[in-house]
C-alpha positions, 0 to 999 in steps of 0.5 A: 516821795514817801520814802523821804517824808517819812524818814523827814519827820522821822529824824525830827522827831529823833532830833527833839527827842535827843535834845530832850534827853540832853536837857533832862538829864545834862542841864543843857538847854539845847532848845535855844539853839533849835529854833535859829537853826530851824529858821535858818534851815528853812531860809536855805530850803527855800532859797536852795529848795530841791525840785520836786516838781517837773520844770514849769511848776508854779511856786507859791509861798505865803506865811498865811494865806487863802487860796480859791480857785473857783468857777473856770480856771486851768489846773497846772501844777503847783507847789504851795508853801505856807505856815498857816493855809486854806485852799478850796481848789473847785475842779467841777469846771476847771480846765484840766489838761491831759496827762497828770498834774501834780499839785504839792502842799507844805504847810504847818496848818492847812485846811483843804476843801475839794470838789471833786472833777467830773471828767477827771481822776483825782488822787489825794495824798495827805502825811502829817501827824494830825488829820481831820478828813471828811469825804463825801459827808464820812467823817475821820480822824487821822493821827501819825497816820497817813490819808489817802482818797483816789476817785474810782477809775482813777488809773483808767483816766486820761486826765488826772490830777494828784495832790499831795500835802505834807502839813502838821494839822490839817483839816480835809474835806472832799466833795462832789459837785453840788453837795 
């Protein structure tokens, strides 16, 4: 998954850099043609979507939305796509089952609050061109760089939970139970 996230952002940038090029130097707006075929790329990614989740994942897509898992609830594995996001995934009393749950993020725009398990291991992974993260009060900025947190003892857990978010700006902070 890194491996093609990176070389996904990479050929984008290639593309609107080439096409910056061709409409400074030839005159020809190619920027009309970038915006339909980006609407119609991401029709057939949705309809066509690759599965990179194990069968039984839930899919959610909204354009904007917020999602609160709070008090008692079961962790299961999850591909959340949105344009603009807020996700506050409270794991100090979710129900996490053995093994690893993996739990996918595609956004533009995201702001992501955790709490962290208490009985579980947690492994976030967040790639995009701008971060904004605070962990446990420590605040950090993040830019074309990737923001990665694993709570300790994680490869030693019997139940984990593995989040990735792939989005253009985000906001991430983690928390434990009761801060």
């Amino acid at each position: 998954m890194k491996n093609r996230t990176a070389i996904l952002i990479g050929s984008i940038l290639i593309i609107l850099g080439v096409f910056s090029i061709i409409d400074a130097l030839l005159g020809i707006n190619l920027w009309s043609l970038v915006f339909p075929l980006i609407l119609i790329s991401l029709g057939f990614l949705i309809l066509f979507r690759p599965k990179t989740l194990p069968g039984g994942t839930n899919f959610i897509l909204r354009f904007v939305g917020e999602t609160n898992k709070s008090n008692e609830w079961t962790v299961e594995p999850a591909e959340y796509w949105s344009f603009v996001g807020s996700m506050k995934l409270d794991f100090s009393q979710a129900v996490i089952p053995e093994g690893e749950t993996s739990i996918v993020m595609y956004s533009f725009v995201n702001d992501l609050e955790i709490i962290l398990p208490t009985d579980a291991g947690l492994k976030l992974i967040a790639r995009g061109f701008v971060h904004d993260t605070k962990v446990k009060g420590n605040k950090e900025d993040h830019i074309f760089a990737p923001f990665e947190y694993e709570t300790p003892g994680y490869a030693q857990q019997t139940r984990k939970i593995n989040i990735q978010s792939l989005s253009f700006v985000s906001e991430v902070e983690i928390n434990d139970h009761g801060s």
